[in-house]
N, C-alpha and C positions, 0 to 999 in steps of 0.2 A: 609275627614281625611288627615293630612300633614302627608305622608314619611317621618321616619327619615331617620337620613345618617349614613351608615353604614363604618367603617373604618377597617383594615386590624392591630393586633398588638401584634401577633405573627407569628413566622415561623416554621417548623421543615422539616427536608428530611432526606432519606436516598436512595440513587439514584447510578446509574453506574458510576458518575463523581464525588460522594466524601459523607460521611455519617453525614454531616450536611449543613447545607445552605449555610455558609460560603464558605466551600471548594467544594460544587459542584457552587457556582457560579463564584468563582475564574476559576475554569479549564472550564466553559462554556465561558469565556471570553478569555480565553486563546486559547479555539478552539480544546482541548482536545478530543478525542473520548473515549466512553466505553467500545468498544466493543473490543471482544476476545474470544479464542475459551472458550467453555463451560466446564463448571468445574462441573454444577450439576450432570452432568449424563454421562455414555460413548456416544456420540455422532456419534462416528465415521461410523455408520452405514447412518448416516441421510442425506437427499441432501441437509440440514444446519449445519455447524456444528462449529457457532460463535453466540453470543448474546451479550447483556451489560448487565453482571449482577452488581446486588450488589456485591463492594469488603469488604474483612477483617469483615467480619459480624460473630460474633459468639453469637451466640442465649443466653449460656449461661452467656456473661457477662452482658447482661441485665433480665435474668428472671432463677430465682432457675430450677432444673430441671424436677419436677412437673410441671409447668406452660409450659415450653417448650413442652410437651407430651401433651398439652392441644390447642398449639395453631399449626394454620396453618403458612410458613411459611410470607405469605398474612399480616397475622395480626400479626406476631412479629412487622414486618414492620411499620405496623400501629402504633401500641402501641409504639414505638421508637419514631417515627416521631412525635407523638401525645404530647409525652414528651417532646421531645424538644422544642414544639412549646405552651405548658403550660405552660412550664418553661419560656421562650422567654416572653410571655404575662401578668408574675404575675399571671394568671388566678385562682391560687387556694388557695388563702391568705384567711383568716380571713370572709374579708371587702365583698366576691364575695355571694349572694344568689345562690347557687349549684342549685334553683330549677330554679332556670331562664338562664341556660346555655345549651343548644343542645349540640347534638353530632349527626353529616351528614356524612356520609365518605361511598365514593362510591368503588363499585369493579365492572369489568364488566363480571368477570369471579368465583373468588371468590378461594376456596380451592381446584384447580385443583388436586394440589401433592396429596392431603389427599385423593379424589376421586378417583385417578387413583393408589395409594397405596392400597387401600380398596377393588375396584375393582379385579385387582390383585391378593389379597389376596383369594378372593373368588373362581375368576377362576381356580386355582392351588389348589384348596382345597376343590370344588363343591361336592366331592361326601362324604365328612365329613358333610354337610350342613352348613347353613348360619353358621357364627361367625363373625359377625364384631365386633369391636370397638366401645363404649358405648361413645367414643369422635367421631368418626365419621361423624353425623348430623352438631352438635353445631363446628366440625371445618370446615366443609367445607362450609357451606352457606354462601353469599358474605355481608352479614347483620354483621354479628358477630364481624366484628373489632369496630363499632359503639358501642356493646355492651358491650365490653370489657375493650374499653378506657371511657363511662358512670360509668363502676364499680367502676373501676380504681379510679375513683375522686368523684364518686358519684353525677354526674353532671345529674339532675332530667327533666332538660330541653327534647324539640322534640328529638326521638331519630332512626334511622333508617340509611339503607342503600340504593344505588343509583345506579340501573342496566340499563346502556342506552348504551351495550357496549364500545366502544374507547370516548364517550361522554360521561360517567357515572356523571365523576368528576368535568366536566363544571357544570354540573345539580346539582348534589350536591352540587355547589355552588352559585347556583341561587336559589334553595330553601332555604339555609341559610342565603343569602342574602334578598328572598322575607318575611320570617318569623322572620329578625331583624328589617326588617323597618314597618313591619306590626305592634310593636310593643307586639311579639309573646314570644321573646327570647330575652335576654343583649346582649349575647355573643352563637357563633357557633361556637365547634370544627369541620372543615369541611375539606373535600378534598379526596382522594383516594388511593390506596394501590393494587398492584398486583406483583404475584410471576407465574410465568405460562412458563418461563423457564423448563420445562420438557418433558419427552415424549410424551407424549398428547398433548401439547400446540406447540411443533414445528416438531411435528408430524403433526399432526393438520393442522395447516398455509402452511407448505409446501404441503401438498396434493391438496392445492388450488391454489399452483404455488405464493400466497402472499411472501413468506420471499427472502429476495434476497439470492444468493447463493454464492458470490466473497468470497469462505474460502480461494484463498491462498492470498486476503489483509482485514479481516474484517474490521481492523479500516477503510477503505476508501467503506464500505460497502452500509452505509448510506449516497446517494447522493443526494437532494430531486434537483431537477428543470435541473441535467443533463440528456441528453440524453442517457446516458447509465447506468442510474437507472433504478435496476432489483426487487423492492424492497423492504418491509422493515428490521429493525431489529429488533426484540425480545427484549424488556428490564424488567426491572423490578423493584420493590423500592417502593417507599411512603412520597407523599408532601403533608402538613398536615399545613393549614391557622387556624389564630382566626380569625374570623370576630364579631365585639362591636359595637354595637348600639353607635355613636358620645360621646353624653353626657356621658354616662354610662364610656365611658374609658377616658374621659378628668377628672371628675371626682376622678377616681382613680390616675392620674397621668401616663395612659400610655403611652405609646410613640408610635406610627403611622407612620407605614411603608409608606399607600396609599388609599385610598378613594376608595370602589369597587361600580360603577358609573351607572350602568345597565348590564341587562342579555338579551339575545335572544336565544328562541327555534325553531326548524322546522321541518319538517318530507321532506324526498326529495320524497319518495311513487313512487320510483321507480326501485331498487334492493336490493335482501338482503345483499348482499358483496359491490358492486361499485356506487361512488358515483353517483348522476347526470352527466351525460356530461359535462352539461353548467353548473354547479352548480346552478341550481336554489334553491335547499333548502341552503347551503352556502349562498347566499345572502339573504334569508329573516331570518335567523338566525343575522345574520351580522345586517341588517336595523332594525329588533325587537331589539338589541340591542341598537342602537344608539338612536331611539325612546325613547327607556326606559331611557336613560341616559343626554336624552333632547340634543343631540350631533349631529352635522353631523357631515361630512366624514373631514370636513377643522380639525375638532379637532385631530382626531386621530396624531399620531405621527410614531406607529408603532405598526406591525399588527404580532404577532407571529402566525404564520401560522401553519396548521395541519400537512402540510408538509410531507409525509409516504415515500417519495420515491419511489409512486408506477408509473407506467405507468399514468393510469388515475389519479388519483387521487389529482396529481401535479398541472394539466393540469385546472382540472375541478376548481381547485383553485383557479388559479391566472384567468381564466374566470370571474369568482363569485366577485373577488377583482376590474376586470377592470371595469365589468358591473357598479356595484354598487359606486366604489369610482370615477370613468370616470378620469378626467385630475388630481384630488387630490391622485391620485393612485403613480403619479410620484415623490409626493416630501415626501411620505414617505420610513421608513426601514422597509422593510421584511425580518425573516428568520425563517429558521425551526429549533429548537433546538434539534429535533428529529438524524437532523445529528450525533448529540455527544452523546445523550443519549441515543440510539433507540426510540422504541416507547413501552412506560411503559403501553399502553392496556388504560384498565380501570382507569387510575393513571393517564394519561398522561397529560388530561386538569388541574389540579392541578398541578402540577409539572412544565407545560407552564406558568400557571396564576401566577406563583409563582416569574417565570424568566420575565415575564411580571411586576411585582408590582417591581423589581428589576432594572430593567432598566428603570423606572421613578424616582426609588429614586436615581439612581446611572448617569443616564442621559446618559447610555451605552445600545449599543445593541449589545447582542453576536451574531457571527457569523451564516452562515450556511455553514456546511468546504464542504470539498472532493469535489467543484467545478473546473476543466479544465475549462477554457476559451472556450477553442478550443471544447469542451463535449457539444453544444447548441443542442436543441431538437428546432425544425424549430417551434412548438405550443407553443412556450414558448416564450415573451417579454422580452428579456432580458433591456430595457430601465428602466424596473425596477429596484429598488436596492433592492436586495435579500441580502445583506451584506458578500457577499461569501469571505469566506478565513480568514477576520479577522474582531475581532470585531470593534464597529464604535462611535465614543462619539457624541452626539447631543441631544439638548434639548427633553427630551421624554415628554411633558404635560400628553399624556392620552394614555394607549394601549392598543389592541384589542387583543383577543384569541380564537383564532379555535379549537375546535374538533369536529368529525365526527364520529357515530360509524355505525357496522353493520348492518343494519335495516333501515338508511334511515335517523340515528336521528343524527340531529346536534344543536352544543349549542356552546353561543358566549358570552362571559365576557366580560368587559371593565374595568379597573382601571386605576386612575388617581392621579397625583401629590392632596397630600393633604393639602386646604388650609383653612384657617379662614372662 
């Protein structure tokens, strides 16, 4: 059976750097940070008490306010981004078969607020007995934004959600890429969505000593590949791909962002929190990719990195990058975009894969900031180009995308310059 090819030809976000694709790619290339102290909730109690969240977001100017009491804020997100990137693709004309269109959009966490408001409400109110909320279930399950954006347009296609923690949205978009070219689906609304900025969530992270703690400079919070990366940051938002079967969107006359070229998964089967040492799952994530994509390492151009700013995590990275790329490792760009935008969870391989399909088309690679020269971590090669401080113009042919989540599970995208 011949693979089709699958092509990328819409976009949508709503991110800590700007609430469409346009303007969070501009300020990613400018080198912008997100982050700032928190505005969801009183903080001040917390040993964190900065994140990047989404700015200027009001619920109600996209959805009456019925529908706002119905969603989480997880999936406003979704269903935002999801629009924009229908709209972006033509996707809902006339001419499209609805019943040949998926909807994949992962979360790695899901309706935290709603869970821990619910929650909440119980414990203050236990000796009244149960009463929750009849929205309750249906808002907080991490399934439900796929659900909601299928409503939405009526889109009959594969329809589900993608829990593989920090890696959710990589996966969720290797299953929409493996079920377009299986010739499964035309087209996949695919990609990720998370809100977990709240008590729970950086409650949560900080008991585990993960979120860095530099509140009196957040913007320089997220350092990834410095030595004195304590870290990461909390983000949150929703980057939201088409992915079209070739024909099917040449056909229609769309217009194509970038060619999504293979996927790789792995399991490291070694901590529930940290990754490999040496990264061994990272690299056969990374080579099943390349596999898949008929590509060695001479192809890549540049590699958006997982990047978290953690201690380990850096470390076990750029290991997994030398092992596996060896001398081809030198003459590409690496950075972490995570620097600008924290790290959006569940969301966050999407939102990478996003600024990855973006520096092929643009032939730019955004920075990875908050680097000191003088800040080296002795396990760290710095002969690398990390792209620190600013962004870098140079031919991007094909680029590579990390995420890693808690469990063990890692998954790695490639997109590439799209050609005849």
């Amino acid at each position: 059976m011949e693979l089709k090819r699958v092509v990328v030809t819409g976009m949508g976000a709503i991110t800590p750097l700007g609430n469409t694709v346009a303007e969070t790619w501009e300020n990613a290339v400018k080198g912008v940070s997100g982050a700032a102290p928190i505005t969801h909730f009183d903080a001040s109690l917390f040993k964190t008490k900065f994140a990047c969240e989404v700015k200027n977001f009001d619920a109600e100017q996209h959805f009456d306010r019925k529908k706002v009491r119905q969603l989480d804020l997880y999936a406003q997100y979704a269903l935002v981004a999801a629009r924009q990137a229908v709209d972006d693709a033509g996707l809902n004309g006339e001419d499209i078969d609805h019943d040949r269109v998926g909807v994949i959009v992962a979360a790695g966490i899901g309706g935290l607020h709603t869970f821990e408001e619910e929650a909440g409400y119980y414990a203050l109110n236990a000796d009244k007995g149960p009463r929750y909320s009849p929205f309750f279930i249906p808002k907080m399950i991490a399934d439900i934004a796929s659900g909601h954006i299928s409503m939405e347009y009526g889109f009959h296609g594969p329809n589900y959600g993608v829990v593989s923690a920090c890696a959710s949205s990589n996966n969720a978009i290797i299953d929409a890429f493996n079920l377009i070219r299986l010739g499964k689906a035309d087209a996949i609304v695919t990609g990720g969505a998370e809100a977990a900025v709240f008590p729970a969530g950086v409650g949560g992270f900080n008991s585990m000593h993960a979120l860095s703690t530099r509140n009196d400079e957040p913007e320089k919070a997220s350092r990834p590949f410095s030595k004195s990366r304590d870290g990461f940051v909390i983000g949150e938002g929703s980057a939201i791909l088409i992915l079209e079967e070739l024909e099917h969107a040449k056909a229609r006359g769309a217009k194509i962002y970038a060619e999504v070229a293979g996927g790789g998964m792995s399991a490291d089967a070694h901590h529930i929190t940290a990754t490999h040492p040496e990264g061994l799952g990272a690299v056969l994530a990374m080579k099943a990719a390349l596999d898949d994509a008929g590509m060695t390492t001479k192809d890549i151009d540049y590699i958006n990195v997982h990047g978290t700013s953690t201690p380990v995590g850096d470390v076990s990275e750029v290991k997994a990058i030398l092992k596996l790329f060896g001398e081809d490792a030198y003459k590409l760009n690496i950075s972490s975009t995570k620097s600008m935008t924290g790290h959006l969870l569940g969301a966050t391989g999407a939102m990478e894969a996003l600024f990855s399909i973006m520096a092929t088309r643009e032939d730019t690679v955004p920075p990875t900031i908050n680097h000191d020269p003088e800040d080296k971590d002795e396990e760290i090669d710095y002969n690398l180009n990390f792209t620190f401080n600013k962004a870098q113009h140079r031919p991007v042919r094909a680029a590579l995308s990390n995420a890693f989540g808690f469990g063990g599970h890692n998954a790695t995208v490639i997109v590439k310059k799209y050609e005849e």
